[in-house]
C-alpha positions, 0 to 999 in steps of 0.5 A: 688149322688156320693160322691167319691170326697168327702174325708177328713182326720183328724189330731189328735195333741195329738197323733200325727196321720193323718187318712183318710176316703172316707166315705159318713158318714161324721160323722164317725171320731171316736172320732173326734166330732164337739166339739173336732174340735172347741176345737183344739184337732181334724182338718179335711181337704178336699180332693182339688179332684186335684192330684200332679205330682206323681198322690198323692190326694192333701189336705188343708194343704198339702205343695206344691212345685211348679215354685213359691216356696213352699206353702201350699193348704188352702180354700180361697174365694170358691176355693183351692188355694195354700197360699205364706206367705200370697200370694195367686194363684190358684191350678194348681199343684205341687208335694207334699212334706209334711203337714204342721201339720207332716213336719212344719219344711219344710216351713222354707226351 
C-alpha cells in the first residue's frame, strides 16, 4: 500500500513548534504520545492530499483564503471541509495564509 498521501504534522504548544513527517510509522512523532495527544500537550493534523494555489500541501488547521473569505480546513462528517464561523463548504481551494495554532491573529482579519 502506498502511503505517500499519508502525512501529518504535529503541533507542540509548550514549544511552540509544528514538525512534519511522511513516514509510514505513524507512531514516530517523538515525544508525541497517544496520551501526550489527549492531554493537549501535542496536536496532529492530516495532510487533506489537496494543494493551495501556490502548489503548498493544505493541512486541518491550516487558514484559507478563498472567494468566501477566510477559514479554516477541519474534518467534518467524512470529508475536509473548510469551516466559516461555523459555515461549512467543501475543499475546492484556496491559498493558504497561515495556521490557526502559528497565525490566530489572522482570523480576526
Amino acid at each position: 500500500m502506498d502511503n505517500s498521501r499519508f502525512k501529518f504534522r504535529a503541533w507542540y504548544p509548550d514549544s511552540q513548534q509544528m514538525t512534519y513527517s511522511d513516514r509510514s510509522n505513524w507512531g514516530a512523532w517523538g515525544d508525541c504520545e497517544m496520551s501526550d495527544m489527549v492531554s493537549g500537550s501535542c496536536e496532529i493534523m492530516q495532510f487533506t492530499g489537496l494543494y493551495d494555489y501556490d502548489d503548498r500541501e493544505i493541512y486541518e488547521g491550516d487558514l484559507l483564503e478563498t472567494n468566501c473569505g477566510i477559514g479554516i480546513v477541519v474534518f467534518y462528517t467524512g470529508g475536509f471541509t473548510v469551516d466559516f464561523e461555523g459555515y461549512k463548504i467543501a475543499l475546492f481551494g484556496g491559498k493558504i495564509i497561515g495556521n490557526i495554532h502559528e497565525h490566530p491573529n489572522l482570523l480576526k482579519l
